[in-house]
Biopython code that builds the backbone (N, CA, C, O; Angstrom):
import numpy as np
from Bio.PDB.StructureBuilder import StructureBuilder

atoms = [
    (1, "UNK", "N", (19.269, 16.252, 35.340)),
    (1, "UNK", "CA", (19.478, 17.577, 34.787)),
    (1, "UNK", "C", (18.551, 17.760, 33.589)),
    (1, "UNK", "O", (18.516, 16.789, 32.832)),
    (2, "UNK", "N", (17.897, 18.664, 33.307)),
    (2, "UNK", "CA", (17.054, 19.181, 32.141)),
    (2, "UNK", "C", (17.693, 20.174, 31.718)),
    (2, "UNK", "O", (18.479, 20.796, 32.434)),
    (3, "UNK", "N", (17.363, 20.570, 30.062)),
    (3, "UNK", "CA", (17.705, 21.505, 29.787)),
    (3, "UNK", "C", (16.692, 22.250, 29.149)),
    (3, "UNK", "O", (15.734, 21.794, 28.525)),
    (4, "UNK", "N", (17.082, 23.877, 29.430)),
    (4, "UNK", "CA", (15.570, 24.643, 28.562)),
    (4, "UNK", "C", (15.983, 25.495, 27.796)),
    (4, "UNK", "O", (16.969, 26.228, 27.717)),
    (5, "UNK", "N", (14.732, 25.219, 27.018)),
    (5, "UNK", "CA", (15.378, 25.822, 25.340)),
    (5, "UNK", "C", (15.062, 27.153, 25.192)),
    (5, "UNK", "O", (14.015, 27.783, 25.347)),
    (6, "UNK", "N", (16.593, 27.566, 24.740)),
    (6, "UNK", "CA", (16.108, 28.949, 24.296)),
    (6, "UNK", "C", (14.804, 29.322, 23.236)),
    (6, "UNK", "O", (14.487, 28.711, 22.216)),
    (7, "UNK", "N", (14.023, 30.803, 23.968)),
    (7, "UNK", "CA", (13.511, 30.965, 23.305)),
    (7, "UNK", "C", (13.651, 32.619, 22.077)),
    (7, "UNK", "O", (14.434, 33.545, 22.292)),
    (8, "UNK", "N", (12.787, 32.554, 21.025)),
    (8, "UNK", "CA", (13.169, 33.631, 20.506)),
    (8, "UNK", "C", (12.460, 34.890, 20.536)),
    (8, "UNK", "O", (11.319, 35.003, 20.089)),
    (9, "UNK", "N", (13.201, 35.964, 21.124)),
    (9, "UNK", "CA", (12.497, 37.016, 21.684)),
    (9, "UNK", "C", (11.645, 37.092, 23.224)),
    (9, "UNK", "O", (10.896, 37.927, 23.731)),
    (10, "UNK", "N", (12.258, 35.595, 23.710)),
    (10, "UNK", "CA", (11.869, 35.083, 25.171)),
    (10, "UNK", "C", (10.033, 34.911, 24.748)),
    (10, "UNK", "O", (9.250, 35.206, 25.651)),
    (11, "UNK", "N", (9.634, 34.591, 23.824)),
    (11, "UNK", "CA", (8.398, 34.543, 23.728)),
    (11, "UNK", "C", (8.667, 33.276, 22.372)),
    (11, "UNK", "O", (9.042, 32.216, 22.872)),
    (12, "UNK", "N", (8.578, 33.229, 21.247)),
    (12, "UNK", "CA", (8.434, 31.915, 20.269)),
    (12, "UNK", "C", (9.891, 30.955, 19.812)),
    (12, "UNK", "O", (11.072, 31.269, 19.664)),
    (13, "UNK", "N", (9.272, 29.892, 19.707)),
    (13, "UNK", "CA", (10.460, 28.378, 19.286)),
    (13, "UNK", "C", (9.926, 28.402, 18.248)),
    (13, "UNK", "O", (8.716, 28.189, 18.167)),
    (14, "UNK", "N", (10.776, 28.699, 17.052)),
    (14, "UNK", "CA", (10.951, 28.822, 15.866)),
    (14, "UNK", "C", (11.210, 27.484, 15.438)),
    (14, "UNK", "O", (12.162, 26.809, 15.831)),
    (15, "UNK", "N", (10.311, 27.106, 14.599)),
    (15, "UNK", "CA", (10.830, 25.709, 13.793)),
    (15, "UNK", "C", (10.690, 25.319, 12.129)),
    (15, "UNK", "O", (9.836, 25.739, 11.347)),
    (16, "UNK", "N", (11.625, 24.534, 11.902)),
    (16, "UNK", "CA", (11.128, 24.298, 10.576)),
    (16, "UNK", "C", (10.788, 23.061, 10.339)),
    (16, "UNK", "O", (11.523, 22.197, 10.817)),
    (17, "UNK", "N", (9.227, 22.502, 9.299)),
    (17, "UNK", "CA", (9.178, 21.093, 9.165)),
    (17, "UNK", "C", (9.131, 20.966, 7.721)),
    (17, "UNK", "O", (8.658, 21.652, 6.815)),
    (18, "UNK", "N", (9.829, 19.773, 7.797)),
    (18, "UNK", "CA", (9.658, 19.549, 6.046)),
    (18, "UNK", "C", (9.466, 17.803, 5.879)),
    (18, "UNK", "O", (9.867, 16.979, 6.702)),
    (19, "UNK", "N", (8.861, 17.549, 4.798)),
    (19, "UNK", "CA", (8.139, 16.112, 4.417)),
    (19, "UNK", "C", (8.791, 15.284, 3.878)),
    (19, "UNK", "O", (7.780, 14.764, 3.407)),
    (20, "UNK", "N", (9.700, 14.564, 3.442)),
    (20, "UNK", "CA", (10.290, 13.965, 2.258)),
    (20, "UNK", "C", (10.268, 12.553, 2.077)),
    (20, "UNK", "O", (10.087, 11.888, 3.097)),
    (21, "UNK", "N", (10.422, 11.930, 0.950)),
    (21, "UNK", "CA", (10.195, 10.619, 0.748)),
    (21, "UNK", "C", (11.517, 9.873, 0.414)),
    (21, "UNK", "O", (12.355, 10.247, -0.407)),
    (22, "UNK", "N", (11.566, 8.787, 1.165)),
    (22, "UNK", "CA", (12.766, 7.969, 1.252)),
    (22, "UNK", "C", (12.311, 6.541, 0.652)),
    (22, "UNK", "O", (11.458, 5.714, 0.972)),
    (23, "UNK", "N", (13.441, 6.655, -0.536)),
    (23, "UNK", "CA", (13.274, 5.328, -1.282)),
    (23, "UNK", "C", (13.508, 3.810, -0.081)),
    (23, "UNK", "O", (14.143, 3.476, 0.919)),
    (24, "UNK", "N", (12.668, 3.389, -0.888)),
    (24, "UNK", "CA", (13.040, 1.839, -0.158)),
    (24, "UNK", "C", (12.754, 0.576, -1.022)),
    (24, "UNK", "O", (11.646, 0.472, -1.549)),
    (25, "UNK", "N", (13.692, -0.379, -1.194)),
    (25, "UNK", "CA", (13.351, -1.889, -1.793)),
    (25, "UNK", "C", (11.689, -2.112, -2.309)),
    (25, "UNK", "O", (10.840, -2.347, -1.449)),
    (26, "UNK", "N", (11.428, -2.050, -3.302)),
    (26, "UNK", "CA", (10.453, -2.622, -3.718)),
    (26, "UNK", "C", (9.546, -3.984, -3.181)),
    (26, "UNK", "O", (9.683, -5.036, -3.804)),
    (27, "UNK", "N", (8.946, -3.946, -2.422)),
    (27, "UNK", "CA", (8.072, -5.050, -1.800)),
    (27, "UNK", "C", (6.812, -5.227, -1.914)),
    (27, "UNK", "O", (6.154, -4.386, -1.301)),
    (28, "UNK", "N", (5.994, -6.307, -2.685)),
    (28, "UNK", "CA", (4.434, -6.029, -3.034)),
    (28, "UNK", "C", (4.049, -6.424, -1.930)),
    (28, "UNK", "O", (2.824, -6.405, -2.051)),
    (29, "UNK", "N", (4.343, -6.867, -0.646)),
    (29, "UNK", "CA", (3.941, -7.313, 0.434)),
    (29, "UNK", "C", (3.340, -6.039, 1.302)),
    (29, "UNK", "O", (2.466, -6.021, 2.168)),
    (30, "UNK", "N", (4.307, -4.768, 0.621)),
    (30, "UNK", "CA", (3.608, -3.553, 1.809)),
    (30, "UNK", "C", (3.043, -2.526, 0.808)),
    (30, "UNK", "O", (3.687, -1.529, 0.483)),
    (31, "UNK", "N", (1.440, -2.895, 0.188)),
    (31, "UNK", "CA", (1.353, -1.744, -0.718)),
    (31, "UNK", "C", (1.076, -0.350, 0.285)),
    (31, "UNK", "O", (0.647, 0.642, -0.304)),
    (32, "UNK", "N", (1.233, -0.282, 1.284)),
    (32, "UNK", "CA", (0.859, 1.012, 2.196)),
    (32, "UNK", "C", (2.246, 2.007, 1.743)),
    (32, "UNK", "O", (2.205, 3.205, 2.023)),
    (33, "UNK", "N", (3.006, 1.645, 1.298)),
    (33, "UNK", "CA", (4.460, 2.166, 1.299)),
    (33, "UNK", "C", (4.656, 2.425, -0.215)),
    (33, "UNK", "O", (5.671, 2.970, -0.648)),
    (34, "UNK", "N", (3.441, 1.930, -1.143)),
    (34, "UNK", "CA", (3.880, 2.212, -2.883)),
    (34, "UNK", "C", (2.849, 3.712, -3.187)),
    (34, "UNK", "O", (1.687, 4.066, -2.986)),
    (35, "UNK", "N", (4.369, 4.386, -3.912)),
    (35, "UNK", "CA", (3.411, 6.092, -3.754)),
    (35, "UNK", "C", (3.217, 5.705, -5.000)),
    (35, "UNK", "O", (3.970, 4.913, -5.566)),
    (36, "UNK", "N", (2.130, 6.259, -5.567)),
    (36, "UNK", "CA", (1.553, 6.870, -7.116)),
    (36, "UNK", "C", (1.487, 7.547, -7.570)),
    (36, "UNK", "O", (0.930, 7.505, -8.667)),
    (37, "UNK", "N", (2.006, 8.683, -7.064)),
    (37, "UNK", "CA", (2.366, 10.237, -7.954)),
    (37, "UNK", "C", (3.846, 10.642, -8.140)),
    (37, "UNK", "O", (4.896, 9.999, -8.122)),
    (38, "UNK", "N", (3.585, 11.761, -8.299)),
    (38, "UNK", "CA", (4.931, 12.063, -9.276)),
    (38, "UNK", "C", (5.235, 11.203, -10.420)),
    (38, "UNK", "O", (6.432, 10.924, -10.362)),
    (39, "UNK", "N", (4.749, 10.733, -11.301)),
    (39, "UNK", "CA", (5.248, 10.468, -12.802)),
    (39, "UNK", "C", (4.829, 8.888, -12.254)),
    (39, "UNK", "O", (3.636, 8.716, -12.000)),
    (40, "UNK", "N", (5.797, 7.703, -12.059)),
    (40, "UNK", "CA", (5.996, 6.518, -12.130)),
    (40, "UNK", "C", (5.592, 6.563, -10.395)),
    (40, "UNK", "O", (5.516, 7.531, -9.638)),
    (41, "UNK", "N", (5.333, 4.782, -10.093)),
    (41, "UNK", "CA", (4.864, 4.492, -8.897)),
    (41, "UNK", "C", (6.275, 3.900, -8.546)),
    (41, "UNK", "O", (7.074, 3.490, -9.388)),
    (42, "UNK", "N", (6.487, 3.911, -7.094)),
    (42, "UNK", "CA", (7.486, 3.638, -6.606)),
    (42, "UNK", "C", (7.244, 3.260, -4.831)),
    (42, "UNK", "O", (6.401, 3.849, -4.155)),
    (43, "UNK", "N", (7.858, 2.533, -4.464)),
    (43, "UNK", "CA", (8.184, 2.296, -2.961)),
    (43, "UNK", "C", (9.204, 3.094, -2.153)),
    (43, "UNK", "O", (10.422, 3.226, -2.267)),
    (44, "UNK", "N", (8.051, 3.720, -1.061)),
    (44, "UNK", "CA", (9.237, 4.840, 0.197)),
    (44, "UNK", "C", (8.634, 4.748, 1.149)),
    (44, "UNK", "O", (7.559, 4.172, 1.314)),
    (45, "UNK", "N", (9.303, 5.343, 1.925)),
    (45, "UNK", "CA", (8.431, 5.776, 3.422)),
    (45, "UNK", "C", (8.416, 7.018, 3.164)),
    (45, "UNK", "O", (9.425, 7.449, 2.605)),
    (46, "UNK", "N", (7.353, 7.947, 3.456)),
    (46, "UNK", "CA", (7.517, 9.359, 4.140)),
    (46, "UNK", "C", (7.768, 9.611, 5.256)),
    (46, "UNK", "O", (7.344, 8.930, 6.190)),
    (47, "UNK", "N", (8.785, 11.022, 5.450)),
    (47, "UNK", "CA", (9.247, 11.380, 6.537)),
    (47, "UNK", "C", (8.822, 12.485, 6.724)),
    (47, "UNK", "O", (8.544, 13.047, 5.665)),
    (48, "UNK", "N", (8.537, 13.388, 8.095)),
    (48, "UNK", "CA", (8.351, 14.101, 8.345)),
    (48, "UNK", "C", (8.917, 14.668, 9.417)),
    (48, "UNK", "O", (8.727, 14.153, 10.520)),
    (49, "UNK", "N", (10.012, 16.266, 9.234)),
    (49, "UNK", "CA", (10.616, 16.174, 10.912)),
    (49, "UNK", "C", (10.772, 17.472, 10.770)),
    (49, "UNK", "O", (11.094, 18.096, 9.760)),
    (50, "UNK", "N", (10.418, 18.020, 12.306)),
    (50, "UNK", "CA", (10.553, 19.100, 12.899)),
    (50, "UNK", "C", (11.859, 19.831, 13.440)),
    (50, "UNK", "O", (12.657, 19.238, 14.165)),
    (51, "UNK", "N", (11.963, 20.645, 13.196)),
    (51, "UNK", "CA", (13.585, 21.176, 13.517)),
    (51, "UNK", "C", (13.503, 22.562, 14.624)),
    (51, "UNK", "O", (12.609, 23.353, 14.325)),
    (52, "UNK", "N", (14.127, 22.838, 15.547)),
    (52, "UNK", "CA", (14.274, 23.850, 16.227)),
    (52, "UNK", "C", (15.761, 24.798, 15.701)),
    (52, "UNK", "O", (16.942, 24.483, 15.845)),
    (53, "UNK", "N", (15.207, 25.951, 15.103)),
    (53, "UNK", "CA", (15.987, 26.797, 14.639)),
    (53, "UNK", "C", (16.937, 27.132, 14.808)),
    (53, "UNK", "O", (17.936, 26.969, 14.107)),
    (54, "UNK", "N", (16.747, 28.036, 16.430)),
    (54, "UNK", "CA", (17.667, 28.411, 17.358)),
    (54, "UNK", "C", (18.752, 27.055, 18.074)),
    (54, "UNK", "O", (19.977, 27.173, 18.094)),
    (55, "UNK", "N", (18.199, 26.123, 18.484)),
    (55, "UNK", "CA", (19.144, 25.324, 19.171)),
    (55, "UNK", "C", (19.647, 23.877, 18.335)),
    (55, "UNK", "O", (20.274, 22.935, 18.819)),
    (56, "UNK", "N", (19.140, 24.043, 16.891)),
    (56, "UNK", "CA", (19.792, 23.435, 16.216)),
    (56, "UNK", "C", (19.351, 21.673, 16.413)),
    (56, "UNK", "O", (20.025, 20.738, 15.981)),
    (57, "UNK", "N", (18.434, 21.594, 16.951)),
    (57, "UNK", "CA", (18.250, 20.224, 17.226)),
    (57, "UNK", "C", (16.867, 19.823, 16.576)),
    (57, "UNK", "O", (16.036, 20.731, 16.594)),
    (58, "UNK", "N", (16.450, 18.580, 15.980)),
    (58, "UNK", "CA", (15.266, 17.550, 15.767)),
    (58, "UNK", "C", (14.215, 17.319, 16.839)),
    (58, "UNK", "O", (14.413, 16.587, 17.809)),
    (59, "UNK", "N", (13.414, 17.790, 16.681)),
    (59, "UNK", "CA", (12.451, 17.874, 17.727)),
    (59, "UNK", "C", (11.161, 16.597, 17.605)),
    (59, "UNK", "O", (10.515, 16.223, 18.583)),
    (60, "UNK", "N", (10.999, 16.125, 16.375)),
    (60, "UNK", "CA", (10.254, 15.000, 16.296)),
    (60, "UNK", "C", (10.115, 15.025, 14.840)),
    (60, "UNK", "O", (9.944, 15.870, 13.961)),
    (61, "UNK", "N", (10.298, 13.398, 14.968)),
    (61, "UNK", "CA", (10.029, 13.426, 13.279)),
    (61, "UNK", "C", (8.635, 12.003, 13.224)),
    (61, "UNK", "O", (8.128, 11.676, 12.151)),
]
sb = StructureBuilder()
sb.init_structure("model")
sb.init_model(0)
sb.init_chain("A")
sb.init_seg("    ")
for serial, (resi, resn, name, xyz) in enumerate(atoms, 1):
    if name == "N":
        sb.init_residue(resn, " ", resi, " ")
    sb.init_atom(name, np.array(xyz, "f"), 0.0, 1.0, " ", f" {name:<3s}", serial, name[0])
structure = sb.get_structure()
């Protein structure tokens, strides 16, 4: 079974994406993961995820 997503105005999938940074344990082993801005340096991952408006679901992050 598949399911198909509503669309809006039967023509666009409305989405929203937004970026955010998620703290994580301090490790000098992964400097790929130590940010340097915003004020002080710190360890996160960035996230990034796509949202579908209308059907309320995560579409990829």
């Amino acid at each position: 079974m598949t399911s198909v997503s509503s669309l809006y105005k039967g023509k666009y999938r409305p989405m929203g994406v937004d970026g955010s940074a998620v703290s994580i344990l301090s490790n000098p082993n992964e400097p790929q993961n130590l940010l340097t801005g915003h004020g002080r340096a710190h360890w996160a991952l960035h996230f990034n995820a796509a949202f579908d408006l209308i059907n309320r679901y995560y579409l990829d992050y």
